[in-house]
N, C-alpha and C positions, 0 to 999 in steps of 0.2 A: 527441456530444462536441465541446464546441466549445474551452473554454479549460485547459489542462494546468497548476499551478502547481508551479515547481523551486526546491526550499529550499535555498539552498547555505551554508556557511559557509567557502567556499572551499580547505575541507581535499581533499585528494585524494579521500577514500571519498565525500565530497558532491559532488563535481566528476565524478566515476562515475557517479553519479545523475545529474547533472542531461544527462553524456552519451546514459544511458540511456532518460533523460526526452525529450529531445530527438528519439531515435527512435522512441520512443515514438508522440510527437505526428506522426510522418509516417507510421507505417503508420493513424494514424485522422483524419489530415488535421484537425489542431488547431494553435490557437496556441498558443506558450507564455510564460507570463513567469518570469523569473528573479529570484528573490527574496531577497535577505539581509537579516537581523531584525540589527542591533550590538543585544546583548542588554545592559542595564544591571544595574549589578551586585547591586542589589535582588535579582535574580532567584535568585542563592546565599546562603541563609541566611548563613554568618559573614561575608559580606559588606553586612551590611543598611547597616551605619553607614557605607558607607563611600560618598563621591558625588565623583564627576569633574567637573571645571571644565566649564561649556558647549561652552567653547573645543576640548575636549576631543574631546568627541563629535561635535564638527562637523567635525575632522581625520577621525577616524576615519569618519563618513560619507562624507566627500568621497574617503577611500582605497578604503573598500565600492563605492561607485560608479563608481571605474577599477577595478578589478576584476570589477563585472557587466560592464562595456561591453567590458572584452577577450576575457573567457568568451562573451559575445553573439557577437564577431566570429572568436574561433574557432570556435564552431559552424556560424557561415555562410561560412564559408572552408571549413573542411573538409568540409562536405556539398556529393561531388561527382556526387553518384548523380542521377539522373534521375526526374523527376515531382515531387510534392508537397513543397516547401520548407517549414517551418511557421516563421509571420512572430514573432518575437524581439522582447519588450519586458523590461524591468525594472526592478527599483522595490529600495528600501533605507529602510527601518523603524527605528528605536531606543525601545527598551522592552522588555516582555515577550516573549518568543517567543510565547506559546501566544493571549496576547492579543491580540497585532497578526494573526497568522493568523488566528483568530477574527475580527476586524474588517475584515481584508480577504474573505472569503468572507463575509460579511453584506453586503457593499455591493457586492460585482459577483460575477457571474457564472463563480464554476472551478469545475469538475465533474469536478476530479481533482489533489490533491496528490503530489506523489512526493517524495520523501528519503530520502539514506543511513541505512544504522546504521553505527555507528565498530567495533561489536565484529563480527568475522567466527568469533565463536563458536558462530553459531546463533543461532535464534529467544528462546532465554530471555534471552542479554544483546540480543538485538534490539528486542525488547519492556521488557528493563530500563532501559537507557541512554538517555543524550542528552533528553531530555525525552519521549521517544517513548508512553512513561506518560502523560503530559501533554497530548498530541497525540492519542491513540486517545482520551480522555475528554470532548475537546471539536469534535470531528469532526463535521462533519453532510454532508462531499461524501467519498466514497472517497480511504483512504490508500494508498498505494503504496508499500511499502516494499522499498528492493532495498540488496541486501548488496555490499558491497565483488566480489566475486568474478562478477557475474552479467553475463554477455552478452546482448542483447537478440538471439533470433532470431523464427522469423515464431512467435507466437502460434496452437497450433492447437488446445488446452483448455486451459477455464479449469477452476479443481476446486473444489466448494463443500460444506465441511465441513459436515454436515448431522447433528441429531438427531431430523430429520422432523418438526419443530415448526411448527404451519402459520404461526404468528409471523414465518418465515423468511421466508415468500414476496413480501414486496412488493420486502425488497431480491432476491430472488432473479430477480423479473419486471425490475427496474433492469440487474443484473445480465445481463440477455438480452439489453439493447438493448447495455450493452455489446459484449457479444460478437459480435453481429450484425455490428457495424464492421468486428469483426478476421476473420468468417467462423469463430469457434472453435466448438468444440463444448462444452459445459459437462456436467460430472461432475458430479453428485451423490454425493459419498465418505461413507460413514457405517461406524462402529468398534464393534459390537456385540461386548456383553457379557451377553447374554441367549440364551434359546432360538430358532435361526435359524428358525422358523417362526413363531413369535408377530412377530418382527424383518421377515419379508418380508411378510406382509399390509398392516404400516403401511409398509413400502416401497412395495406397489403402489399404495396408497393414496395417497400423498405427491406419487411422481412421476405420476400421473394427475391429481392436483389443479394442480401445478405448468403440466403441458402445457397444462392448461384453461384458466388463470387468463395465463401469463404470454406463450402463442401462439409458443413458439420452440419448433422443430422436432425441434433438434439436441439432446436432453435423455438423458442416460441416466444408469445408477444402479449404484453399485459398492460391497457391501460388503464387509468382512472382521472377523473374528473374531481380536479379541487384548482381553487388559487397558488395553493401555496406547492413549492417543488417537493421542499424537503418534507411537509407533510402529507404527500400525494406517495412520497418512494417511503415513506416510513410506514405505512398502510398497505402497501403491496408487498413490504419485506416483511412484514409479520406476518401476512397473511401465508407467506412461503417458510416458517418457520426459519428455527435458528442456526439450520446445517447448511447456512449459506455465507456470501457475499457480493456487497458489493463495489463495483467498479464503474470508472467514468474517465472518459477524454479529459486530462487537465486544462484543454480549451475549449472544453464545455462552460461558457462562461455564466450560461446561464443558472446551472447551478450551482456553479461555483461563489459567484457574487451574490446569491441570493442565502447562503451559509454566511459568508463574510458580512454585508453590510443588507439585507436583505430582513423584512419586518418581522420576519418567525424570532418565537421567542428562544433563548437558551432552552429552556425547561425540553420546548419541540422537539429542538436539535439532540437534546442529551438521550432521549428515546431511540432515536437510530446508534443502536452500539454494535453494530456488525463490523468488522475489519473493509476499512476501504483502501481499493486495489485500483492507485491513480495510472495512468495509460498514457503515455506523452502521446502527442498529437500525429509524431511522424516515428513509426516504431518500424525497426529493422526485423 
């Protein structure tokens, strides 16, 4: 893990993030850059016809820009802890959000976005709002998404929603070096809904293939027996306490659509508030 990217739009819940980001990148001794997209206003349909004077946008970048540079120097004011400093650059974009993101991880090197969500409803306005939609579909380096509410403590499992699909495993072997950094232990969580024995053969099968392929040590496997996904992995995350996360293949569709259009309530969803750490499907 070498470069951390923090998307701010300098609202409080993103300014959260990028605090958290920030510590983030010291327990894995990374740099980070601090990022603000002025998004034009193409970008909202009833706003297509509508366009700002050049002059315009060059106020507003020039304000973007004293705004990363005082966010930069409170981070390195306030970190007064000992060991690993992570060295502070940043940069200010105008256009598309989901574009300029894209264009900047095409042409250098991050191996790890982080950004707020505005709703502190839970995963389904998490994954609905803010472009967030937009951002999980053009991803090719791990998202990190943390909620207005989340403290950052020491990382000791990561949790990886699983339907034993061996499709999983490349991000799952990415996922080990991950972990490796933070010394965590990584879960294997899966939510059956089938006969528990026909369910733990392909379990032992899974996590044997996994240990082989991906050589991290720390691997174990935890299921439970419910209907619902998101209240099967909210029960096993509790049960592993709060010095974790989880993570999931973005073409995990199964739990993915079952957060978006899927019969659990808000209330269900709002209970899972651990930072979720989305995985594209085909990870370098």
């Amino acid at each position: 893990m070498k470069t951390l990217l923090l998307l701010t739009d300098f609202s409080s819940t993103a300014n959260h993030a990028v605090v958290y980001g920030y510590d983030f990148a010291k327990l894995l001794e990374a740099e980070v850059i601090l990022c603000n997209v002025v998004n034009v206003p193409a970008e909202i349909p009833q706003y297509e016809t509508i366009l700002l004077p050049f002059g315009n946008y060059d106020l507003i970048e020039e304000e973007s820009i004293e705004e990363l540079k005082r966010l930069k120097k409170y981070l390195e004011h306030h970190d007064h802890n000992k060991g690993f400093h992570p060295p502070v650059s940043y940069l200010c974009e105008t256009g598309v959000l989901t574009d300029k993101i894209y264009n900047l991880v095409s042409k250098r090197q991050i191996d790890l976005i982080i950004m707020g969500t505005h709703a502190s409803s839970g995963l389904k306005h998490l994954l609905l709002g803010n472009h967030t939609r937009y951002m999980l579909d053009m991803i090719s380096v791990p998202l990190l998404l943390v909620s207005p509410k989340e403290k950052l403590t020491q990382i000791k499992w990561i949790a990886f929603a699983t339907d034993f699909n061996r499709n999983e495993i490349p991000a799952l072997c990415k996922l080990t070096k991950f972990a490796s950094l933070l010394e965590a232990e990584i879960i294997l969580m899966n939510v059956r809904n089938e006969d528990p024995s026909q369910k733990m053969d392909r379990q032992q099968q899974f996590l044997s293939t996994v240990k082989k392929e991906c050589h991290y040590p720390k691997i174990l496997c935890q299921s439970i027996e419910n209907k619902s996904i998101v209240k099967g992995l909210e029960k096993l995350c509790n049960k592993n306490g709060r010095d974790g996360l989880l993570s999931i293949v973005h073409k995990n569709r199964n739990f993915i659509n079952e957060i978006l259009i899927g019969s659990q309530t808000q209330k269900l969803a709002k209970r899972l508030v651990l930072p979720l750490l989305v995985l594209p499907p085909n990870i370098n």
